[in-house]
C-alpha positions as MATLAB code, in Angstrom:
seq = 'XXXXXXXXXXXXXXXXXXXXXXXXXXXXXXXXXXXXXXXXXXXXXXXXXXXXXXXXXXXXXXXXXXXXXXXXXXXXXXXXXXXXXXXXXXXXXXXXXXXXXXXXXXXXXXXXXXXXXXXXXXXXXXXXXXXXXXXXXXXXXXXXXXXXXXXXXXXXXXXXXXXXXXXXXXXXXXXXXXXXXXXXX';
ca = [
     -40.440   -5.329  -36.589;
     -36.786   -5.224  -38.486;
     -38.656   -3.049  -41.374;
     -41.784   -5.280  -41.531;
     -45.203   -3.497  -41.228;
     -46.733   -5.113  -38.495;
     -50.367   -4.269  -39.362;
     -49.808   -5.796  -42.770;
     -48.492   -9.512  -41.400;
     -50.839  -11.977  -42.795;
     -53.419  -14.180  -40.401;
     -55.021  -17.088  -42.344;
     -54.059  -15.246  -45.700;
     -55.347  -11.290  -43.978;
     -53.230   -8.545  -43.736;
     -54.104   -7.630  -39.653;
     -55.093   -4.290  -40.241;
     -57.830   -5.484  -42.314;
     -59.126   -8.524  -40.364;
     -58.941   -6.187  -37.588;
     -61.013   -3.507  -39.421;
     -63.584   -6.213  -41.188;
     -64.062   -7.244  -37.228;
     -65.202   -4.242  -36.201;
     -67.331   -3.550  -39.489;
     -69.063   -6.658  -37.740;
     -70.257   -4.433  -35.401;
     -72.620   -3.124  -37.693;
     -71.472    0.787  -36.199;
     -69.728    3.371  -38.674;
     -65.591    2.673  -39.036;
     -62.714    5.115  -39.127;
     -59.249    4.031  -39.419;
     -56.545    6.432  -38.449;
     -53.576    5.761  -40.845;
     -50.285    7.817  -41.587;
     -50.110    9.315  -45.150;
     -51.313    7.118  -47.959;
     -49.247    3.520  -48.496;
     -50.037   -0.224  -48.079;
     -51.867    0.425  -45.026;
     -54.442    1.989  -47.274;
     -54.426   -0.516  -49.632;
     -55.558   -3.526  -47.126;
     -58.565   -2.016  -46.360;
     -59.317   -1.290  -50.309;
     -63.019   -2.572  -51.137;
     -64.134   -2.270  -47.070;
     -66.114    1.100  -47.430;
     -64.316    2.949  -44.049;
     -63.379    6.530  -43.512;
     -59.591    6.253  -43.675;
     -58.255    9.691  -41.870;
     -54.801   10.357  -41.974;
     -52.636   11.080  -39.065;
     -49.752   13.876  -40.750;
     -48.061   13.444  -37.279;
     -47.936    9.468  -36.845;
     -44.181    9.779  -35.549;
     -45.403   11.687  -32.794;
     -46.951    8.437  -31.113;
     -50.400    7.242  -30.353;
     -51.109   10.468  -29.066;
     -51.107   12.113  -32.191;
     -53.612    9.184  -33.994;
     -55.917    9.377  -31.035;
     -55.982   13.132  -31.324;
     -56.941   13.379  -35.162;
     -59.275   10.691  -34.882;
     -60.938   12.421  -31.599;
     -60.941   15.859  -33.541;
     -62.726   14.099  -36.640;
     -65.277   12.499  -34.624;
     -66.208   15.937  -32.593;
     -66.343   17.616  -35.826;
     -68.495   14.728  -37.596;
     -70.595   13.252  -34.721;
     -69.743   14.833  -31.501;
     -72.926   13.588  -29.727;
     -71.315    9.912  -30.832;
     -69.190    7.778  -28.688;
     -65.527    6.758  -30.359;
     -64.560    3.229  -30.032;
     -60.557    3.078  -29.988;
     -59.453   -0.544  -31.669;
     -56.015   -1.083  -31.377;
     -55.315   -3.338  -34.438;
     -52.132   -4.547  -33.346;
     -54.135   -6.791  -30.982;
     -55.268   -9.867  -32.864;
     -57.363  -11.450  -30.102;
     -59.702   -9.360  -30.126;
     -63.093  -10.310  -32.078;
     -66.419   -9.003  -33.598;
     -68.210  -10.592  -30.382;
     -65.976   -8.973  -28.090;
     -66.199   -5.808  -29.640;
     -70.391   -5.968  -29.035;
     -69.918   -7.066  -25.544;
     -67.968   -3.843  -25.072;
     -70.567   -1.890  -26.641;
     -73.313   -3.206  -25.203;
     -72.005   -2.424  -21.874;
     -71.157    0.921  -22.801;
     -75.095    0.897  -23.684;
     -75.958   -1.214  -20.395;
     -74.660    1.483  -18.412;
     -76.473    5.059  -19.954;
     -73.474    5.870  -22.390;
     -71.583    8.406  -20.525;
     -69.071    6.434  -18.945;
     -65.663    5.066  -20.668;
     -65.889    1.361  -21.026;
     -62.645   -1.012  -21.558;
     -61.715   -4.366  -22.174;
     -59.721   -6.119  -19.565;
     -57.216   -9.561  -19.778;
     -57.947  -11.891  -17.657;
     -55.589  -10.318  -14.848;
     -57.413   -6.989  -15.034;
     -54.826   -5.158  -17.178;
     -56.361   -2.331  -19.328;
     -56.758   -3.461  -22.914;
     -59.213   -2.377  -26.070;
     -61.517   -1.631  -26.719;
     -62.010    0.961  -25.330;
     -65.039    3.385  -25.454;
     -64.771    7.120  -25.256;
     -68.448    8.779  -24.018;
     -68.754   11.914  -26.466;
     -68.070   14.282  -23.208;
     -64.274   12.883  -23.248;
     -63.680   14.038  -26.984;
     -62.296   17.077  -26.652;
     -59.340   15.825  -24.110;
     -58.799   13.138  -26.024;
     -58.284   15.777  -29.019;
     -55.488   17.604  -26.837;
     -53.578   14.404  -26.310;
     -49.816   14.528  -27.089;
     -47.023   12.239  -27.235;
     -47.405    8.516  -26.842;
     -49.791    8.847  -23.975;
     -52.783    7.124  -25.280;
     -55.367    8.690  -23.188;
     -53.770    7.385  -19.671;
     -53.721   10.903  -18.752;
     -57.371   11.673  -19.113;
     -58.877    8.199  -17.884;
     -56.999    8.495  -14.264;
     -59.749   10.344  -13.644;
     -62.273    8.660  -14.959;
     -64.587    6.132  -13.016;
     -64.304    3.402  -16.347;
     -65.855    0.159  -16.412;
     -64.687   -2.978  -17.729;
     -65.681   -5.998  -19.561;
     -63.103   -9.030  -18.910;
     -62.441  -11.033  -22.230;
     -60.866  -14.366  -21.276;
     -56.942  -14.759  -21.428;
     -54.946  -11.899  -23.057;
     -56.954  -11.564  -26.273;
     -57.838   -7.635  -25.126;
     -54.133   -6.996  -24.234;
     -51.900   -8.931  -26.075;
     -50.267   -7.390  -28.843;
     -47.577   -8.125  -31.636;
     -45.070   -5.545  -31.937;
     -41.797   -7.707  -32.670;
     -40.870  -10.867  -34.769;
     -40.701  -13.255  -31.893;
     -44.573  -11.413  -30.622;
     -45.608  -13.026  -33.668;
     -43.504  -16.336  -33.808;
     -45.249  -16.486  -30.623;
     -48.804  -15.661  -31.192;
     -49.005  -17.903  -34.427;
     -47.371  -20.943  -32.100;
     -50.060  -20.601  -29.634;
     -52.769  -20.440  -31.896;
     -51.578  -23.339  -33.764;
     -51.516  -25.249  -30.827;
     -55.285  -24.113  -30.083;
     -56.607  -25.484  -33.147;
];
């Protein structure tokens, strides 16, 4: 992002990290965000009643955020599914987020559940059955939990055009994203 935070680029006046977070407060389940060390991160979500953990490995890659926010949820609610939320993926909604869940539910609750783009291609979010917690608190690196769900039979819930996979990690993602929504409205 040439120094810019991405999560903290504005959307209709929002920082992203906390229109992504009030979306899945919409979801009327319990929120954690996994954040680095305290900084404006932290502040954007001021007022929004989550459980902010913090990641003291961030630089280590998703890997590292999954992992501390898998080891908080075994040790809080470890008969609980997590729900991984990328919030660098703007698309996403509140209503895709319960579609998601309520397939998770659809389907007994002990299966990982995942959105897909409208090509197939893996997006969020995703939903880890409790069983999965403890691999998912081993994970190292930037794998994001590819390793563990080759295994896994996972279901999927298709959310129309990329809004489950399309994510703005550069200037011209953004230049880009904001063009095509302006053109949508």
């Amino acid at each position: 992002m040439r120094g810019r935070d991405k999560l903290l680029e504005e959307i209709d006046g929002t920082p992203l990290l906390r229109r992504q977070t009030e979306a899945a407060l919409a979801s009327g389940f319990p929120v954690m965000v996994a954040l680095p060390v305290k900084g404006p991160r932290h502040d954007a979500l001021d007022g929004l009643g989550v459980t902010i953990i913090t990641v003291r490995d961030a630089a280590e890659g998703l890997g590292a955020t999954l992992r501390t926010a898998a080891l908080f949820a075994a040790r809080h609610a470890p008969d609980r599914p997590m729900m991984v939320l990328l919030p660098d993926v703007p698309g996403v909604g509140p209503f895709d987020i319960k579609s998601v869940v309520a397939r998770f539910e659809q389907e007994g609750g002990d299966r990982v559940v995942r959105a897909t783009d409208d090509s197939g291609g893996p997006g969020t979010p995703l939903i880890v059955p409790p069983r999965l917690l403890g691999a998912f608190a081993q994970l190292t690196g930037d794998d994001g939990g590819r390793s563990i769900l080759k295994n896994e039979d996972v279901l999927t819930v298709p959310l129309s055009g990329d809004r489950a996979t399309r994510d703005l990690d550069t200037p011209e993602d953004w230049d880009n994203w904001r063009q095509d929504n302006a053109d949508r409205r």
